[in-house]
C-alpha positions in Angstrom: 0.0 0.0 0.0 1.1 3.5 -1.0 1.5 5.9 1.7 0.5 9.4 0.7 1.5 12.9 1.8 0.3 14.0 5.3 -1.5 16.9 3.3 -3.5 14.9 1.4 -5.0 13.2 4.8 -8.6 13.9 5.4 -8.9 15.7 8.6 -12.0 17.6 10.4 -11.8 20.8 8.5 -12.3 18.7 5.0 -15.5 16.9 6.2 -18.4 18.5 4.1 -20.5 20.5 6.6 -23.9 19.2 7.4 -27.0 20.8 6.7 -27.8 20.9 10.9 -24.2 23.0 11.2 -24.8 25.1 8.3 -29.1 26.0 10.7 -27.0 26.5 13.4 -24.3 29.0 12.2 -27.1 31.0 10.9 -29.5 30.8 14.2 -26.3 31.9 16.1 -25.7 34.8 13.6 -29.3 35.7 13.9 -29.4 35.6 17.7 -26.2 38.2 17.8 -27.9 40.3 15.0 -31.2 40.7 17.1 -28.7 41.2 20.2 -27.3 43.7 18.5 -30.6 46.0 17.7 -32.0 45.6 21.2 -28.6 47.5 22.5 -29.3 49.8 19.8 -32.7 50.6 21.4 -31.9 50.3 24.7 -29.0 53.0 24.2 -31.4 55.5 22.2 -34.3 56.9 23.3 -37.6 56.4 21.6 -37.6 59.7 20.7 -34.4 59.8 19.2 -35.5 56.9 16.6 -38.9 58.2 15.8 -39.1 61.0 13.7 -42.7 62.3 12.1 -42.1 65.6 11.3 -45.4 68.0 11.0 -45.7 71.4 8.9 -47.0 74.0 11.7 -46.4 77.6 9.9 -45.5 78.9 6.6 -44.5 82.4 5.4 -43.7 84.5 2.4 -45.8 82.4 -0.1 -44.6 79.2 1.5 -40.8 80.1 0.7 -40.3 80.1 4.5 -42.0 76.8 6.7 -41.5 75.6 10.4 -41.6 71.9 11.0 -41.7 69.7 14.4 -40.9 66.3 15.2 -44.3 65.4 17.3 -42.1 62.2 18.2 -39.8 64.2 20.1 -42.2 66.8 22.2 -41.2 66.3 25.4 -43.2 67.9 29.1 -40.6 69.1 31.4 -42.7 70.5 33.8 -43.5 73.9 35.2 -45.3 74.6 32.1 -42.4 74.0 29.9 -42.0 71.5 26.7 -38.5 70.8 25.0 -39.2 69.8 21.1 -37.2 69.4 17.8 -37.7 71.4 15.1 -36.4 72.8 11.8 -37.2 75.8 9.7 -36.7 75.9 6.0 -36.1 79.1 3.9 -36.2 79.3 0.3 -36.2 83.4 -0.4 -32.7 83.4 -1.4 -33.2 80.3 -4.1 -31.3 77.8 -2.2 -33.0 76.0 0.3 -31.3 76.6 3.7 -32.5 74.2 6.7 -31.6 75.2 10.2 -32.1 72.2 12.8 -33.5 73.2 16.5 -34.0 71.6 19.8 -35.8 74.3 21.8 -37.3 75.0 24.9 -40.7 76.6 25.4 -42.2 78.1 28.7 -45.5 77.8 27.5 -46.9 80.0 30.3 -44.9 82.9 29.5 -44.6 82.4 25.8 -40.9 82.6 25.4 -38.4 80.0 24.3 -34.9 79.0 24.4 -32.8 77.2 21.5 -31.0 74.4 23.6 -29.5 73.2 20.2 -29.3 74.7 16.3 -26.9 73.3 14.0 -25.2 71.5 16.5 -24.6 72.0 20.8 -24.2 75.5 20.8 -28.1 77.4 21.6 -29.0 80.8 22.9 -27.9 82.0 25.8 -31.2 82.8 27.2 -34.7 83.2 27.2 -36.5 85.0 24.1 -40.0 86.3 23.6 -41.5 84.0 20.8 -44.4 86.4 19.6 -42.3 88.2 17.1 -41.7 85.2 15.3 -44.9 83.8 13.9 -43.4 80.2 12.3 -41.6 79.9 16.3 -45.2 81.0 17.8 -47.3 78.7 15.7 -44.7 75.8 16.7 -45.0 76.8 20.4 -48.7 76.5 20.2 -48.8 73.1 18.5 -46.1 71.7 21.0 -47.5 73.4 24.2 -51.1 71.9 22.9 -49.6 68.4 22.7 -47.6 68.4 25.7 -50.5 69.4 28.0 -52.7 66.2 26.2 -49.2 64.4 27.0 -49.6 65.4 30.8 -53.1 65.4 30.9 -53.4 61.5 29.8 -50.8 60.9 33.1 
């Protein structure tokens, strides 16, 4: 009898896999997958997935509109509501989006930018009645967080 090379020797690694190896690998890939998404979740709040952003103003023909994330209205108490927003304005062509997470004191009908563009907001409290797109968004997040606190 002819002895042949040792790497020509069938060994574990050669064996064709089975079809129960080949259910398992994937349930185990599957298991870490769904793993994976539930960290995801549990990091993030739901607010922070959820985005259904509603028109509440528009100005100049429409060339300027105010938007809020009714996902993200949030009641902080003491009459105040934290919400994402954005404002879009197309007079110039172009248009230009600016991103907001603002703070409302419903009660005294003045708000706060905690975030625009980025961390950086305004240093302090503003009357919102100048601004009618900021007003209207007030109104529709001040409306929703009282039905929020209301349902408590």
């Amino acid at each position: 009898m002819t002895e042949h090379p040792q790497c020509f020797k069938l060994g574990p690694w050669s064996v064709e896999p089975s079809w129960q190896n080949v259910v398992g690998q994937w349930m185990g890939r599957i298991v870490v997958l769904w793993l994976g998404l539930g960290l995801c979740w549990a990091i993030h709040p739901a607010s922070a997935l959820a985005t259904t952003w509603y028109p509440v103003a528009e100005a100049s023909q429409g060339q300027q509109q105010q938007f809020i994330d009714i996902d993200s209205v949030e009641f902080l108490g003491s009459g105040h509501v934290q919400v994402s927003s954005y404002y879009v304005d197309s007079r110039a062509g172009e248009p230009q989006r600016t991103d907001y997470l603002t703070e409302y004191d419903c009660d005294r009908r003045r708000f706060r930018d905690v975030e625009f563009n980025g961390p950086v907001g305004s240093q302090g409290w503003m009357p919102v009645d100048p601004d009618p797109l900021n007003s209207a968004a007030m109104e529709y997040a001040c409306a929703m967080a009282l039905g929020i606190e209301g349902m408590r």
